[in-house]
PyMOL Python script that loads the backbone (N, CA, C, O; Angstrom):
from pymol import cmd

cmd.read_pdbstr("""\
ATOM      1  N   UNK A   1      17.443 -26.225   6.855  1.00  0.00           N
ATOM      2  CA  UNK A   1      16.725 -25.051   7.303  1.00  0.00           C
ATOM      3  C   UNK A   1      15.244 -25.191   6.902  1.00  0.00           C
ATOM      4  O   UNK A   1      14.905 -25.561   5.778  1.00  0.00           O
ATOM      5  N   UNK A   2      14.477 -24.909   7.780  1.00  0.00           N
ATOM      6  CA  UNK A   2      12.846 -24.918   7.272  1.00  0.00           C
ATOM      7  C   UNK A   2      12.640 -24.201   6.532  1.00  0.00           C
ATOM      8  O   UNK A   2      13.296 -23.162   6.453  1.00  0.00           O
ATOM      9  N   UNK A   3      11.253 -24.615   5.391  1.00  0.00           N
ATOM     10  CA  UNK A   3      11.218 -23.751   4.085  1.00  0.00           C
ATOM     11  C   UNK A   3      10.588 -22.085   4.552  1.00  0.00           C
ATOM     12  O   UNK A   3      10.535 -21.095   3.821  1.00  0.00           O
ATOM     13  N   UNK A   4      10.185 -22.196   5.915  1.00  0.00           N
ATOM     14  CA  UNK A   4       9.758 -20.520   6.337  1.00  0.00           C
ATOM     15  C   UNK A   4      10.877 -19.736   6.449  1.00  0.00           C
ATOM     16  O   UNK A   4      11.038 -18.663   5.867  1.00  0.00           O
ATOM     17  N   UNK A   5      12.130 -20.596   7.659  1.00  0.00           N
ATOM     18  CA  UNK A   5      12.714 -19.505   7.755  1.00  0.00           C
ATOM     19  C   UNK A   5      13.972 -19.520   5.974  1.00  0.00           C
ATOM     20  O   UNK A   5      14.827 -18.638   5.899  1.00  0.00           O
ATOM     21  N   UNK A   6      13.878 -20.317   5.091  1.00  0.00           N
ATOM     22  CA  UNK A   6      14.311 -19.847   4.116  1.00  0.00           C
ATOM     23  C   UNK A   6      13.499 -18.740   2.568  1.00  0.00           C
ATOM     24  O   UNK A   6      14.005 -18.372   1.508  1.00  0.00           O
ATOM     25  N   UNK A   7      11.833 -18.495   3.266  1.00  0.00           N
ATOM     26  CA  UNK A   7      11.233 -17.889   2.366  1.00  0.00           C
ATOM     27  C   UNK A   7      11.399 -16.421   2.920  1.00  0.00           C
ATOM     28  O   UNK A   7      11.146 -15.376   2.320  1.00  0.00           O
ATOM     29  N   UNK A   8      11.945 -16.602   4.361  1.00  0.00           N
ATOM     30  CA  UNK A   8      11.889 -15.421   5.098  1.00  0.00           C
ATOM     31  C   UNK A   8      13.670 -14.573   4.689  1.00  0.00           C
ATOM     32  O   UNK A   8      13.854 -13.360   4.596  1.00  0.00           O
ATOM     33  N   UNK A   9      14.311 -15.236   4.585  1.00  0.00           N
ATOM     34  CA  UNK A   9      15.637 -14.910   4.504  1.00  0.00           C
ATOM     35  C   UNK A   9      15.816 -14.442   2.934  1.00  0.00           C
ATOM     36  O   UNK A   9      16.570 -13.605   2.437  1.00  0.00           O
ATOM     37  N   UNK A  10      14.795 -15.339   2.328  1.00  0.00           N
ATOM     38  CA  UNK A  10      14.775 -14.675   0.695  1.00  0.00           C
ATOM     39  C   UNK A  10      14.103 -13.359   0.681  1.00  0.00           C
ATOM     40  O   UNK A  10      14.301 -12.675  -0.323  1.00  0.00           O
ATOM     41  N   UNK A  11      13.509 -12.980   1.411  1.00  0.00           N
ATOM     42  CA  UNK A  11      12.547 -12.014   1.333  1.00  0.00           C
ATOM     43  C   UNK A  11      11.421 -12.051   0.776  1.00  0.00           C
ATOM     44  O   UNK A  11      10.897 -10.993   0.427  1.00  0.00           O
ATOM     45  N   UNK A  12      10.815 -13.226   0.574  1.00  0.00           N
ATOM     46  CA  UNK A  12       9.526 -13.559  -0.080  1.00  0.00           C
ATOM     47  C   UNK A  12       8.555 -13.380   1.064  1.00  0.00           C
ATOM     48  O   UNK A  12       7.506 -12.781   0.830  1.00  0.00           O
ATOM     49  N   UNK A  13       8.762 -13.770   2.098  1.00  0.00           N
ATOM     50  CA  UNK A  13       7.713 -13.985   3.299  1.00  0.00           C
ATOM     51  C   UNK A  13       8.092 -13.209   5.114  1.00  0.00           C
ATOM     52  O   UNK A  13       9.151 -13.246   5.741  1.00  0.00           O
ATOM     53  N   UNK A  14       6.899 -12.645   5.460  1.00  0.00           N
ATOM     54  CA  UNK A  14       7.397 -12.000   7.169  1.00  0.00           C
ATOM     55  C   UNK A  14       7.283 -13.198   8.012  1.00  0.00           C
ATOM     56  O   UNK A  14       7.052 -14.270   7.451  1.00  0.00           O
ATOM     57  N   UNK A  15       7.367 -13.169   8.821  1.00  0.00           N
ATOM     58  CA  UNK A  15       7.265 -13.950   9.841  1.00  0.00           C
ATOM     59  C   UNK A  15       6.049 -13.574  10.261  1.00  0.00           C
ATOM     60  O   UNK A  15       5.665 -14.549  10.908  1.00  0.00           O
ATOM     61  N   UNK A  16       5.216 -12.769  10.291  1.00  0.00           N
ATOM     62  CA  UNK A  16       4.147 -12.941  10.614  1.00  0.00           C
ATOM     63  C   UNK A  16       2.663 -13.274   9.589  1.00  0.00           C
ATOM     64  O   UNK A  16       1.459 -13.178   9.825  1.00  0.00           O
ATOM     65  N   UNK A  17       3.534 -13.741   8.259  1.00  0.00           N
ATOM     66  CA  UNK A  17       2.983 -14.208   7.451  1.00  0.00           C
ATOM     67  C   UNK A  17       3.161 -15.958   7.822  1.00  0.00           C
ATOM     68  O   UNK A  17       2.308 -16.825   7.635  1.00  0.00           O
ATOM     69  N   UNK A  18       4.400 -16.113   8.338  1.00  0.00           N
ATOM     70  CA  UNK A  18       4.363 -17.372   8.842  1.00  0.00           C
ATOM     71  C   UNK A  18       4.000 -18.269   9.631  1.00  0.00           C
ATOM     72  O   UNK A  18       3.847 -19.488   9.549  1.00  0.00           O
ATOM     73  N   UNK A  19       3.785 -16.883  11.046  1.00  0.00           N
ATOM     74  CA  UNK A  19       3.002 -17.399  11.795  1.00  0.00           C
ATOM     75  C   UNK A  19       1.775 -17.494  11.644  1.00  0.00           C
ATOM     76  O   UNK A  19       1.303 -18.419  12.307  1.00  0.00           O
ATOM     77  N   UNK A  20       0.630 -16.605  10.710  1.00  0.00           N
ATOM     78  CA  UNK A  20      -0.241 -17.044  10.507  1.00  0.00           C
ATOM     79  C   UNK A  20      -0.714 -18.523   9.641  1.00  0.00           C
ATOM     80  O   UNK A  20      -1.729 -19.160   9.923  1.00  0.00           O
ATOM     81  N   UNK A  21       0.247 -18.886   8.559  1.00  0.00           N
ATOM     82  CA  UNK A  21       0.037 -20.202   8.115  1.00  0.00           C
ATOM     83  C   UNK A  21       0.361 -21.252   9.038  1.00  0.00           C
ATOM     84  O   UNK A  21      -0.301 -22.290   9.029  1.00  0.00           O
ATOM     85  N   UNK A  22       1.592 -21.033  10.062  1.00  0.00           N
ATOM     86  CA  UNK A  22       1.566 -21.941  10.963  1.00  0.00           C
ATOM     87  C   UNK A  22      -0.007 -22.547  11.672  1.00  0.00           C
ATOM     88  O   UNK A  22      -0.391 -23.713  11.757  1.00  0.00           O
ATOM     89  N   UNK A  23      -0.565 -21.519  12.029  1.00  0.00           N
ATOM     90  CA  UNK A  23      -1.737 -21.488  12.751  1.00  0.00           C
ATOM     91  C   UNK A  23      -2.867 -21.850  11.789  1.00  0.00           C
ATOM     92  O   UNK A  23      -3.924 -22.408  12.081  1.00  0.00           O
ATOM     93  N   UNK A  24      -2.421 -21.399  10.486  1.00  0.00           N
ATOM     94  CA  UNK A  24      -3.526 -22.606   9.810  1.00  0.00           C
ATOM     95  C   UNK A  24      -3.700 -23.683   9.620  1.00  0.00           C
ATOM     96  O   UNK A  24      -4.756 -24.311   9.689  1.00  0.00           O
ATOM     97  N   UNK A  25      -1.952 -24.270   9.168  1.00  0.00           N
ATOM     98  CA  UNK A  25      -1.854 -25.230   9.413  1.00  0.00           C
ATOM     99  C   UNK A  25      -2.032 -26.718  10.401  1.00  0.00           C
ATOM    100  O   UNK A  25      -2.234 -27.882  10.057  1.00  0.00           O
ATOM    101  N   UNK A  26      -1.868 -26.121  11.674  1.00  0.00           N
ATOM    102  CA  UNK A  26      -2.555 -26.584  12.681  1.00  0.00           C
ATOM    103  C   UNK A  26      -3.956 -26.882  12.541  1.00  0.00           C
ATOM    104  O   UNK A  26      -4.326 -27.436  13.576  1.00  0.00           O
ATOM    105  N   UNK A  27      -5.025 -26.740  11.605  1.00  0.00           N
ATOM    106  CA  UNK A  27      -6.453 -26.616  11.581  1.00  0.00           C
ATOM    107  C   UNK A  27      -6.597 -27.854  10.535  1.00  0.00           C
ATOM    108  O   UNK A  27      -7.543 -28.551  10.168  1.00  0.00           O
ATOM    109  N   UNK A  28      -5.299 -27.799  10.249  1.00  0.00           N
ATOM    110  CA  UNK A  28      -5.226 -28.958   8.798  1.00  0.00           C
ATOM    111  C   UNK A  28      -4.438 -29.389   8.752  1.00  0.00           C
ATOM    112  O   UNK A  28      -3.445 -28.850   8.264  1.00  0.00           O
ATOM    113  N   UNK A  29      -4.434 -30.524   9.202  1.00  0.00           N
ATOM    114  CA  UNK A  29      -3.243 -31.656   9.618  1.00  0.00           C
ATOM    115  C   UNK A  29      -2.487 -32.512   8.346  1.00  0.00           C
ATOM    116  O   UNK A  29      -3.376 -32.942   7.612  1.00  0.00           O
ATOM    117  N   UNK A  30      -1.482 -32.797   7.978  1.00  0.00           N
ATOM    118  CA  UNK A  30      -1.386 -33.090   6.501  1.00  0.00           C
ATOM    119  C   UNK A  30      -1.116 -32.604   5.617  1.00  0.00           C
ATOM    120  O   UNK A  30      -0.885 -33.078   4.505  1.00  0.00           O
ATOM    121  N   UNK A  31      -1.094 -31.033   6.161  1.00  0.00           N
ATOM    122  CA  UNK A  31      -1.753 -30.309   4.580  1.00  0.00           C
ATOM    123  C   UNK A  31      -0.060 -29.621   4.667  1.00  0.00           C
ATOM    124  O   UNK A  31       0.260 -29.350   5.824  1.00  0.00           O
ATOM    125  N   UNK A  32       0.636 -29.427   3.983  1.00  0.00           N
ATOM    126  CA  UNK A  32       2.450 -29.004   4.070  1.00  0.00           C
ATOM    127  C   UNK A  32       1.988 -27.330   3.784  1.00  0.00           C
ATOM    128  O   UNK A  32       1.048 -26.758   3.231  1.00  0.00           O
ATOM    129  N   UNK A  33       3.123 -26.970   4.442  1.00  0.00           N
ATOM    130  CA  UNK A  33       3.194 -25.437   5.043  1.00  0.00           C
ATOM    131  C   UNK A  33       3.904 -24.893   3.236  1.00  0.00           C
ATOM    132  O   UNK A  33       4.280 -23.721   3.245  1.00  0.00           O
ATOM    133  N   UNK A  34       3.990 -25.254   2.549  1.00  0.00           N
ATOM    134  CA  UNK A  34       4.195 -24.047   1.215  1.00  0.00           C
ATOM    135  C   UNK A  34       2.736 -24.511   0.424  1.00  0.00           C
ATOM    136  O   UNK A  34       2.501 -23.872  -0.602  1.00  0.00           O
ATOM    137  N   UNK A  35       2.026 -25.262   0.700  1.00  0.00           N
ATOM    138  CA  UNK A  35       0.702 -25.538   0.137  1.00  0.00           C
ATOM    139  C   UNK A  35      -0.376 -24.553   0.829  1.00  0.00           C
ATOM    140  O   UNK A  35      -1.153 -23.924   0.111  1.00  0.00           O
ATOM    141  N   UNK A  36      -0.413 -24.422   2.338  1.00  0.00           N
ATOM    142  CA  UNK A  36      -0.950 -22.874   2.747  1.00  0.00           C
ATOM    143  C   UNK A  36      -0.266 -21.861   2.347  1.00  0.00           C
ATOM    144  O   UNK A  36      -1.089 -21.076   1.878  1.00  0.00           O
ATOM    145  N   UNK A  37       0.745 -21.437   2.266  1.00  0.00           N
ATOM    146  CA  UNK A  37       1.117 -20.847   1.898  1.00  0.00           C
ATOM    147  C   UNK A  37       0.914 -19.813   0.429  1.00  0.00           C
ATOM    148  O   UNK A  37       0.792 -18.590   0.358  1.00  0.00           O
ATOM    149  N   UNK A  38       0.929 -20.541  -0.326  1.00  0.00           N
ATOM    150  CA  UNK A  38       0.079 -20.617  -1.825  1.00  0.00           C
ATOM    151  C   UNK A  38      -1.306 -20.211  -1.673  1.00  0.00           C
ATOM    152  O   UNK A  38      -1.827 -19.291  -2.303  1.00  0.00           O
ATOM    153  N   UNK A  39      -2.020 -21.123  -0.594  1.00  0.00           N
ATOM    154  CA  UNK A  39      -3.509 -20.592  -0.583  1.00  0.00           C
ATOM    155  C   UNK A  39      -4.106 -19.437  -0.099  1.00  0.00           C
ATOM    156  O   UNK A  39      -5.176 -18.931  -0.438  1.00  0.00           O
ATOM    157  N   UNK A  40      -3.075 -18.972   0.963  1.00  0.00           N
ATOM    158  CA  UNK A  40      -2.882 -17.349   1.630  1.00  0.00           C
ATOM    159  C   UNK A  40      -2.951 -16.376   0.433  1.00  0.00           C
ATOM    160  O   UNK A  40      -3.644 -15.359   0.420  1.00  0.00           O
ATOM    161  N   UNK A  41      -1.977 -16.895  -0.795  1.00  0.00           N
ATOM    162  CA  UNK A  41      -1.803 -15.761  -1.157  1.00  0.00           C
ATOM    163  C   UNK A  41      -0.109 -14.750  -0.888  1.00  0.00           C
ATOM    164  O   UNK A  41      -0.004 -13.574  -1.238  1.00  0.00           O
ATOM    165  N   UNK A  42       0.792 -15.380  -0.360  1.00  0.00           N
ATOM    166  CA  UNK A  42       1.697 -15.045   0.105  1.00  0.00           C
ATOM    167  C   UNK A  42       2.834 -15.536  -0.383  1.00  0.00           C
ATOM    168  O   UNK A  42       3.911 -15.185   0.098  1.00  0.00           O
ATOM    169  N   UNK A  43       2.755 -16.383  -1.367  1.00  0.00           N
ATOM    170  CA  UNK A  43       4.011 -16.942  -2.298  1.00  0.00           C
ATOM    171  C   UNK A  43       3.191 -17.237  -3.123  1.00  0.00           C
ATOM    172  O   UNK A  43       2.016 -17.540  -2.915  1.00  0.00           O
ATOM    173  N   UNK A  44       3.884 -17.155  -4.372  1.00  0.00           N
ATOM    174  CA  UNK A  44       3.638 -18.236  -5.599  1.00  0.00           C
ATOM    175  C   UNK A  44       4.137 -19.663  -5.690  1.00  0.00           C
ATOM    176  O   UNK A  44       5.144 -20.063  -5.107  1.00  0.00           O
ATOM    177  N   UNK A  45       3.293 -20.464  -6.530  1.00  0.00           N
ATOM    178  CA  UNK A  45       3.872 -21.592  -6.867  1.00  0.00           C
ATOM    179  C   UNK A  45       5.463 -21.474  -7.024  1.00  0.00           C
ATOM    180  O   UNK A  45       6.214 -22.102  -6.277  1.00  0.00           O
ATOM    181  N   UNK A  46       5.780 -20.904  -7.710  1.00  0.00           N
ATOM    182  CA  UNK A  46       7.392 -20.651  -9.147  1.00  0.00           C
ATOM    183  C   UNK A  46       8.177 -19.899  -7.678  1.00  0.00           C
ATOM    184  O   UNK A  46       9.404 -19.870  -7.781  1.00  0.00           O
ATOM    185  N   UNK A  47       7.775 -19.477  -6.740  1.00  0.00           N
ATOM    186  CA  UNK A  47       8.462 -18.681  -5.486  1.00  0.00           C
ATOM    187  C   UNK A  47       8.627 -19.988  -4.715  1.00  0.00           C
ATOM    188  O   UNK A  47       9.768 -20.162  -4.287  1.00  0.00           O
ATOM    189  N   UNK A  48       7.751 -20.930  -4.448  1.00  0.00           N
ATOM    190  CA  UNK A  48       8.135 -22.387  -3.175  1.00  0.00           C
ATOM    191  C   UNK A  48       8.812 -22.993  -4.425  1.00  0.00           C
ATOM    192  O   UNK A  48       9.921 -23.254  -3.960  1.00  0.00           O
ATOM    193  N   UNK A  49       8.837 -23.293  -5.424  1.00  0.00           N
ATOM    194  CA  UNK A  49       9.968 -24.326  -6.103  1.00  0.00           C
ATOM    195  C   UNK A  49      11.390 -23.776  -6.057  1.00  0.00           C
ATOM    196  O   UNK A  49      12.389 -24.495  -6.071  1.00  0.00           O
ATOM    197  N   UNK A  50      11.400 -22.843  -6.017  1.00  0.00           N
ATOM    198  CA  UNK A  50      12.415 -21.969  -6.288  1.00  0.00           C
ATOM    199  C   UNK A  50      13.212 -22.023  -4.862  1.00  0.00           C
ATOM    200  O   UNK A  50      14.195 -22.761  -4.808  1.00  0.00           O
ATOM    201  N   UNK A  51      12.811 -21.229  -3.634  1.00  0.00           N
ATOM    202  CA  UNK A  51      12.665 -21.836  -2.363  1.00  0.00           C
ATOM    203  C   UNK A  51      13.464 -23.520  -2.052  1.00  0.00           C
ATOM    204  O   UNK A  51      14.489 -23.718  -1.399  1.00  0.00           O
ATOM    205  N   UNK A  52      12.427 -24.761  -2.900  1.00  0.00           N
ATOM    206  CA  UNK A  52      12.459 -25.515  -2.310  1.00  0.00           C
ATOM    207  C   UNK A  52      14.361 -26.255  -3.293  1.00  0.00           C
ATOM    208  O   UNK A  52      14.975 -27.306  -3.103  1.00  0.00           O
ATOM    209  N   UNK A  53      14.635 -25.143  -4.195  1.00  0.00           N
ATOM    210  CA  UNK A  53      16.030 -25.891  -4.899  1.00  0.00           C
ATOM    211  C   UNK A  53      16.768 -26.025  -3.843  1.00  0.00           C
ATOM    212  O   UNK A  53      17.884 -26.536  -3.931  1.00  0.00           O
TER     213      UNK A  53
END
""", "prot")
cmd.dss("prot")
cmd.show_as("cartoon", "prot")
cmd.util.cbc("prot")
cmd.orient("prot")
């Protein structure tokens, strides 16, 4: 399962929190979607590790 729709199912993240990092991501090629994520402001570090068990 992708780590959105599992931050979304945790209740950490909307989907339209996702779609906006999606769309950042796109601007920054390389750059992994819980690392925008983090920079949004919309998860914590200790929230994507946690996530990523």
């Amino acid at each position: 399962m992708p780590l959105g729709e599992v931050l979304i199912k945790k209740g950490l993240l909307t989907q339209p929190q996702l779609d906006q990092a999606l769309t950042a991501q796109k601007d920054r090629p390389g750059t992994r979607i819980g690392d925008i994520l983090i920079e949004l402001g919309f998860i914590t570090k200790s929230q994507l590790e946690e996530a990523l068990r």
